[in-house]
C-alpha positions as CSV (number, residue, x, y, z in Angstrom):
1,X,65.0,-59.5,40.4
2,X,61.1,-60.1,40.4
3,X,58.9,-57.6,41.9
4,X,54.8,-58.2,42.5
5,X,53.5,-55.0,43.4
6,X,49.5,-54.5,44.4
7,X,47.7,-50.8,44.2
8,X,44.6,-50.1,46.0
9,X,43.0,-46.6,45.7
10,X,45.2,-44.4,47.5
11,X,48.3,-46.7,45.6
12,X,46.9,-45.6,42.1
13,X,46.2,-41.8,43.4
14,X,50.3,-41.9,44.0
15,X,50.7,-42.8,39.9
16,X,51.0,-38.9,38.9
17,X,51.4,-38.7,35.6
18,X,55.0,-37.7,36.4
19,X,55.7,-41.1,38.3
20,X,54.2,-42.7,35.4
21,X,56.3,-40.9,32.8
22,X,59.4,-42.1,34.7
23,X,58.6,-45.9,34.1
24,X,61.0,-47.9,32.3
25,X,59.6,-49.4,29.0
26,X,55.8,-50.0,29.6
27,X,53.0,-48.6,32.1
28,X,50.3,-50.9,34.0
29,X,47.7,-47.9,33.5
30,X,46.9,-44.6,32.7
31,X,45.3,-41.3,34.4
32,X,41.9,-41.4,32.8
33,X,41.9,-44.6,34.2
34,X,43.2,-44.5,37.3
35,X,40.9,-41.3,37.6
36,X,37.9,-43.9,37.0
37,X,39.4,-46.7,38.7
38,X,39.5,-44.6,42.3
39,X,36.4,-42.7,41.6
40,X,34.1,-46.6,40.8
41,X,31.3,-46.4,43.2
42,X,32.0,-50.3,43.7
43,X,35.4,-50.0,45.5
44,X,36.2,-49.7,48.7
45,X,39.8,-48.3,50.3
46,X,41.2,-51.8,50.3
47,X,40.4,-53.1,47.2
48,X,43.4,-54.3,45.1
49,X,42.8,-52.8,41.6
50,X,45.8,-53.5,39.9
51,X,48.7,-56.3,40.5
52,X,52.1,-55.4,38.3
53,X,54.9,-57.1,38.1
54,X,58.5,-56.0,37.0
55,X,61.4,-57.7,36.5
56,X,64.9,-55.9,37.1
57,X,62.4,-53.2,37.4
58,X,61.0,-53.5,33.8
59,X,57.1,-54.3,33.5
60,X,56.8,-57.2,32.5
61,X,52.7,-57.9,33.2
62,X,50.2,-56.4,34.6
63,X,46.0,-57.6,35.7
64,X,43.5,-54.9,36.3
65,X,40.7,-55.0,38.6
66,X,37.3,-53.7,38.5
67,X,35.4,-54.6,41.5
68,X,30.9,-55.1,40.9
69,X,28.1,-56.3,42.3
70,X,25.6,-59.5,41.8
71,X,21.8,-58.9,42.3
72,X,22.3,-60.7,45.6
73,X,24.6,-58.2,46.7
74,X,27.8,-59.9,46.3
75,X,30.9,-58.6,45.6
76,X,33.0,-60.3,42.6
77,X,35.7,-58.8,40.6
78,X,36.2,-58.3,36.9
79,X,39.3,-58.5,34.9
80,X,40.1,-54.9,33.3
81,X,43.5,-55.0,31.1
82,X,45.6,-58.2,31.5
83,X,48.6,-57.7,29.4
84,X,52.6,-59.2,29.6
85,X,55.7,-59.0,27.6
86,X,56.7,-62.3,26.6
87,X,59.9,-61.1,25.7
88,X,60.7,-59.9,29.3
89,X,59.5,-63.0,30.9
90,X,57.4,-66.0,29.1
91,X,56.1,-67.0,32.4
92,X,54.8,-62.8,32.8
93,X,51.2,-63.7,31.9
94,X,50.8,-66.5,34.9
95,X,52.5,-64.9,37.8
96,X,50.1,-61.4,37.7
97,X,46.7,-64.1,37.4
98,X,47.9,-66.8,39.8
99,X,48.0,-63.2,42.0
100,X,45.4,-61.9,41.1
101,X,43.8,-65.9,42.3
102,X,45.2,-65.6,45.3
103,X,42.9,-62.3,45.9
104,X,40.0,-62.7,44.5
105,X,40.3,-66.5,43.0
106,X,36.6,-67.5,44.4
107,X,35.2,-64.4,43.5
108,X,36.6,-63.6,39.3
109,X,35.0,-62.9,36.2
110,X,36.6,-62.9,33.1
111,X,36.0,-61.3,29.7
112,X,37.2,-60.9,26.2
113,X,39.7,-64.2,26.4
114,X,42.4,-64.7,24.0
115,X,43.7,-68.4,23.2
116,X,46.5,-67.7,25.4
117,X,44.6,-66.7,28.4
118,X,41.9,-69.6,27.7
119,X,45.0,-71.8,28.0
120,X,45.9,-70.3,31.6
121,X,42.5,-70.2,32.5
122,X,41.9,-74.4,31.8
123,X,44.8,-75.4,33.6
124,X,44.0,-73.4,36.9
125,X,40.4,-75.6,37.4
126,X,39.3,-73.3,39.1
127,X,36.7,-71.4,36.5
128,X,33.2,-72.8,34.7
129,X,33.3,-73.7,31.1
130,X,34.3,-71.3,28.9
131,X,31.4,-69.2,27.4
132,X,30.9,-67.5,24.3
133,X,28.7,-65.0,23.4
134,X,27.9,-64.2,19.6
135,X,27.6,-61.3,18.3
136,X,27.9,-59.5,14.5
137,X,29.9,-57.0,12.6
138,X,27.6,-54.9,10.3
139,X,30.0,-53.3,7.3
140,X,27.8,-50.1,6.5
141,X,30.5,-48.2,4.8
142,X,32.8,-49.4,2.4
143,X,36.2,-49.2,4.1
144,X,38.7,-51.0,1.4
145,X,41.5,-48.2,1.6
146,X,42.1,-48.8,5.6
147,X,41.5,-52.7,5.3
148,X,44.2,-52.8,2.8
149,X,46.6,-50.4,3.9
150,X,46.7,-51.9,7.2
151,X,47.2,-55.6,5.6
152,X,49.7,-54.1,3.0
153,X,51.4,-50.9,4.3
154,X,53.5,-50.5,1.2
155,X,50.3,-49.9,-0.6
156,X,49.6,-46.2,0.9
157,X,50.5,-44.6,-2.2
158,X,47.8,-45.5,-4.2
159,X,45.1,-45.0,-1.3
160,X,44.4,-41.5,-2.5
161,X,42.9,-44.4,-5.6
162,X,41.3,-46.3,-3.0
163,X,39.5,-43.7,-0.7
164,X,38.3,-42.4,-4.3
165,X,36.6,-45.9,-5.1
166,X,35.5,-45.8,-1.5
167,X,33.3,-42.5,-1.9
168,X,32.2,-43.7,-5.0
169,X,30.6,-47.2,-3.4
170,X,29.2,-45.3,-0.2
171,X,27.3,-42.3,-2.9
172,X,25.8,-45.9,-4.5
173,X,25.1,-47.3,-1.3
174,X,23.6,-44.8,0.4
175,X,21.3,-44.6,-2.3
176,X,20.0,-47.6,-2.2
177,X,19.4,-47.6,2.0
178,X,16.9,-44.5,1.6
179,X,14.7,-45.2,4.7
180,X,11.9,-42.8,6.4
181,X,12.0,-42.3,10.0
182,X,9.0,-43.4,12.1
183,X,7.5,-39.6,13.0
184,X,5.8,-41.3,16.0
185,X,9.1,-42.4,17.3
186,X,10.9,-39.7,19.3
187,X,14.6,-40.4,19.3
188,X,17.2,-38.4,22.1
189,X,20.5,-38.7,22.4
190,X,21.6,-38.1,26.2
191,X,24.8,-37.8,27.9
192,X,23.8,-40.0,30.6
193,X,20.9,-42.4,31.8
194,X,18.1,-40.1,33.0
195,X,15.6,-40.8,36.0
196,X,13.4,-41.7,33.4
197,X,15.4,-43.9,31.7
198,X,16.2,-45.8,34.9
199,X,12.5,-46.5,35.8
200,X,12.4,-48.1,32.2
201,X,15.4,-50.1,32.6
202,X,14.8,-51.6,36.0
203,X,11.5,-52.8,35.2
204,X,12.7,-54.7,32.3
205,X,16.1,-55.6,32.7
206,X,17.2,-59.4,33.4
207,X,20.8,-59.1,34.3
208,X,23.0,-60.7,37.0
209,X,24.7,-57.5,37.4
210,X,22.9,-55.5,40.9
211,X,23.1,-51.9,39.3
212,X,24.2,-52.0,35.2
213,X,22.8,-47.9,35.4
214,X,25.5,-47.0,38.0
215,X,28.0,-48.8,36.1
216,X,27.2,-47.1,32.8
217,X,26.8,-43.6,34.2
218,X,30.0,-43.9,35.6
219,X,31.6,-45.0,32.2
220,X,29.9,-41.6,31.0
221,X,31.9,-39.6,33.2
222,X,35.3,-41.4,33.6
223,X,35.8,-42.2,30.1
224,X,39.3,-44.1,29.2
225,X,40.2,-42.4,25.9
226,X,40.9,-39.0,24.6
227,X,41.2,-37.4,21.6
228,X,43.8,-34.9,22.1
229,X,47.9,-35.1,23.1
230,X,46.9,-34.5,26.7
231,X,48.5,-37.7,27.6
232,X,51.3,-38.1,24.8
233,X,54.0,-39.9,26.7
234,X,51.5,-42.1,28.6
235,X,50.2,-43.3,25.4
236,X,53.8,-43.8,24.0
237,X,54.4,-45.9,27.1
238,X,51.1,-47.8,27.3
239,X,49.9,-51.1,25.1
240,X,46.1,-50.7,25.4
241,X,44.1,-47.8,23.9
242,X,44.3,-44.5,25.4
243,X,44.6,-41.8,22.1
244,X,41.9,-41.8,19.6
245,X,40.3,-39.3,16.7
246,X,36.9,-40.0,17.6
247,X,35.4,-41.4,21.0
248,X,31.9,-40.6,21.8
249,X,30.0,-42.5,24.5
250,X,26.4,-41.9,24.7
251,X,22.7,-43.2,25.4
252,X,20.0,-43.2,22.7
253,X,16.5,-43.4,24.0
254,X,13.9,-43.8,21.9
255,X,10.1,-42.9,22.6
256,X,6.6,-43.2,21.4
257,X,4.2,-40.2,23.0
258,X,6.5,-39.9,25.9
259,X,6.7,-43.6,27.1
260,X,10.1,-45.2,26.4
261,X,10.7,-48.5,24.2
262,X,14.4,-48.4,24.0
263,X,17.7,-47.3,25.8
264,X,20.8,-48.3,24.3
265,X,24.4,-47.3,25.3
266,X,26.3,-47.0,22.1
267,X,30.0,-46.0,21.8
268,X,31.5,-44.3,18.6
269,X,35.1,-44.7,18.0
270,X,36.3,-43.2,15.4
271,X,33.1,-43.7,13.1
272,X,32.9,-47.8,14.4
273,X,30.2,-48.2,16.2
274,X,29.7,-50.5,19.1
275,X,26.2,-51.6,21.2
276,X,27.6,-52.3,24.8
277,X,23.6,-52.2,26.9
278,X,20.4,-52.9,25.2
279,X,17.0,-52.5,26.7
280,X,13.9,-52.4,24.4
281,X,10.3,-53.8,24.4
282,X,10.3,-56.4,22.2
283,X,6.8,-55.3,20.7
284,X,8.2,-52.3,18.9
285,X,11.7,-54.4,17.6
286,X,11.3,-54.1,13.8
287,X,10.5,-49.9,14.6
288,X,13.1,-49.9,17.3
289,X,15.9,-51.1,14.4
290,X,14.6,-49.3,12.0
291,X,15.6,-46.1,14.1
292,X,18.7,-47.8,15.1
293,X,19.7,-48.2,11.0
294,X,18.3,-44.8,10.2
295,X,20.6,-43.1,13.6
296,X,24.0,-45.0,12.0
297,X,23.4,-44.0,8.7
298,X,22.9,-40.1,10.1
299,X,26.0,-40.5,12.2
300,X,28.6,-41.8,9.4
301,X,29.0,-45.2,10.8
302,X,31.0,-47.1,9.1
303,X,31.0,-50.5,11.0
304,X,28.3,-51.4,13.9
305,X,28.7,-54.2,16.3
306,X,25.9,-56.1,18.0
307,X,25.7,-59.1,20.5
308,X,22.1,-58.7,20.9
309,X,20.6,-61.3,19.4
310,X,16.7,-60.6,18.9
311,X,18.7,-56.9,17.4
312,X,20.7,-59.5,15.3
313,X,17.7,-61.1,13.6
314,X,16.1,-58.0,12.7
315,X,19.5,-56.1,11.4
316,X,20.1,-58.5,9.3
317,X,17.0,-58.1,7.3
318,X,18.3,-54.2,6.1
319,X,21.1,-53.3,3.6
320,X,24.8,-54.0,4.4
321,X,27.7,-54.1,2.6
322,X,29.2,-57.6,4.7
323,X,28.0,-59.1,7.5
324,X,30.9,-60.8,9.9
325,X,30.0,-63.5,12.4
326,X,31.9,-62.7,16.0
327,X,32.6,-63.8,19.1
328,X,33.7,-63.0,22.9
329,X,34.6,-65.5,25.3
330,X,34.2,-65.1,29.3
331,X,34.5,-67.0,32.2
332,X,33.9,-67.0,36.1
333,X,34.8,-68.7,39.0
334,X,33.3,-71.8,39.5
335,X,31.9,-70.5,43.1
336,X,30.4,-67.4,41.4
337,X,27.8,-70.1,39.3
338,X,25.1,-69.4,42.0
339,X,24.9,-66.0,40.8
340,X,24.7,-66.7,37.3
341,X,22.3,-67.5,35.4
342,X,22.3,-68.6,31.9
343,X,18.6,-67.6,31.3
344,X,19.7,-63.9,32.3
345,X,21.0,-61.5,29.6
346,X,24.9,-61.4,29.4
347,X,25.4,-57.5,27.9
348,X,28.5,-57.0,25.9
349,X,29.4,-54.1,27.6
350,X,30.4,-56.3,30.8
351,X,33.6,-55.9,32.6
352,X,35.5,-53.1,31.4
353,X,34.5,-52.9,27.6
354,X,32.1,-50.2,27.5
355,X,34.7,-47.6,28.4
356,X,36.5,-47.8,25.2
């Protein structure tokens, strides 16, 4: 028996953690994120956040929904978590999106594609070209014992060997990347974008999104991830991320006598480090990623990912032990292209990223 079911706010509130720890096989979410989902400042009461469908009363896909807002003040809707079970039904990943059309079909956006979902997507006709957005992996640390013991399991023996030749290359390394902070450059790390901060970012900011500050605060506060068992069985049950060692979400701003030429959002997962929002006067860029480089180092990072591409150009200048190529691929709804602009600034942290 197939089963579509659609949760607005007060549907998710209903999915205690006990209701959810009562699923069979998978869950569609979890309660840090339906604690963020209900609490967005976007939504309204009759929003439809999630779609799920079960067959025989199994989960067999699921589509979350984050609704935002366009500079214009339009309303459109991102993706946020569009997973199915082959196994359950092939036909899992189609029936939750040709829903999820059916709502908000005119209105989408969609991030972080996978070939499979690219597929979907083209046959529908409904969506622009797909875009891409490049971006680059910088390898700080040298990480060999997790690359290969996650390639070749059988190996973990000998990794006590390979964490040892690991400290040994990152002593070397960081010998060679000994760089002196700019003393005029005042750099704070904050827990959330400050009045301050705002002014900064509004007067320079080129973003189809109406309010990326109200987005990110939020993010600060309703965070997806935790780093304790607080949620054991839900993250036994669930397929994204929800248990982690390390998850830190938090703004740099950087200064010179008290008037601001950067605010990033960076998020640390366990030592990776990821730049979702960038805002920086051009003017200062070679300072501004020297400061960046000089913060990862002090931080332990071993990996740092950028899709900001004048941050790019300058990054790759300093001292890295690789340097990988990457890409995302996004889409919207063909009636959303008035909104967008290609000469705006396409952040990474779009969508639902930037709360993991």
């Amino acid at each position: 028996m197939k089963d579509i079911r659609t949760y607005n706010k007060k549907q998710l509130q209903e999915l205690t953690p006990d209701v959810l720890s009562n699923f069979n096989g998978e869950i569609p979410i979890t309660t840090p994120r339906i604690n963020s989902f209900v609490n967005n400042p976007n939504i309204n009461d009759d929003d439809i956040l999630l779609i799920a469908y079960f067959k025989d009363n199994i989960l067999a896909a699921y589509f979350g929904i984050l609704p935002d807002f366009a500079n214009n003040g339009e309303k459109f809707y991102w993706n946020s978590g569009w997973r199915a079970n082959n196994k359950i039904d092939k036909r899992a990943a189609s029936i939750v999106f040709y829903k999820a059309l059916s709502l908000y079909g005119n209105k989408l956006m969609l991030n972080h594609l996978t070939p499979h979902t690219k597929q979907i997507i083209n046959s529908t006709k409904v969506f622009s070209d797909i875009r891409t957005l490049s971006g680059k992996k910088f390898f700080i640390k040298s990480v060999l014992s997790e690359i290969i013991i996650a390639k070749k399991p059988k190996l973990k023996p000998v990794k006590p060997l390979l964490n040892f030749a690991d400290y040994s290359a990152n002593i070397i390394l960081s010998l060679k990347r000994k760089t002196k902070s700019d003393n005029k450059i005042s750099v704070e790390i904050l827990d959330n974008i400050d009045s301050h901060s705002e002014l900064f970012i509004n007067d320079i900011k080129s973003e189809f999104i109406s309010d990326s500050v109200k987005n990110i605060n939020h993010s600060l506060k309703h965070k997806w991830l935790v780093t304790d068992n607080s949620f054991a069985i839900e993250n036994k049950k669930y397929f994204f991320s929800l248990q982690t060692q390390i998850f830190e979400s938090k703004i740099l701003k950087l200064s010179i006598n008290k008037n601001i030429i950067a605010i990033f959002h960076i998020v640390n997962r366990n030592n990776n480090f990821k730049l979702y929002y960038s805002y920086f006067n051009q003017k200062f860029t070679s300072e501004i990623v020297k400061e960046l480089y000089i913060f990862l180092q002090k931080n332990n990072a071993k990996t740092f990912l950028s899709f900001d591409t004048v941050l790019n150009s300058e990054l790759t200048k300093l001292k890295y032990l690789y340097i990988k190529d990457t890409v995302q691929y996004y889409t919207y709804s063909k009636q959303l292209e008035h909104i967008f602009n290609n000469s705006k600034k396409y952040q990474a942290g779009f969508g639902d990223v930037y709360y993991t």
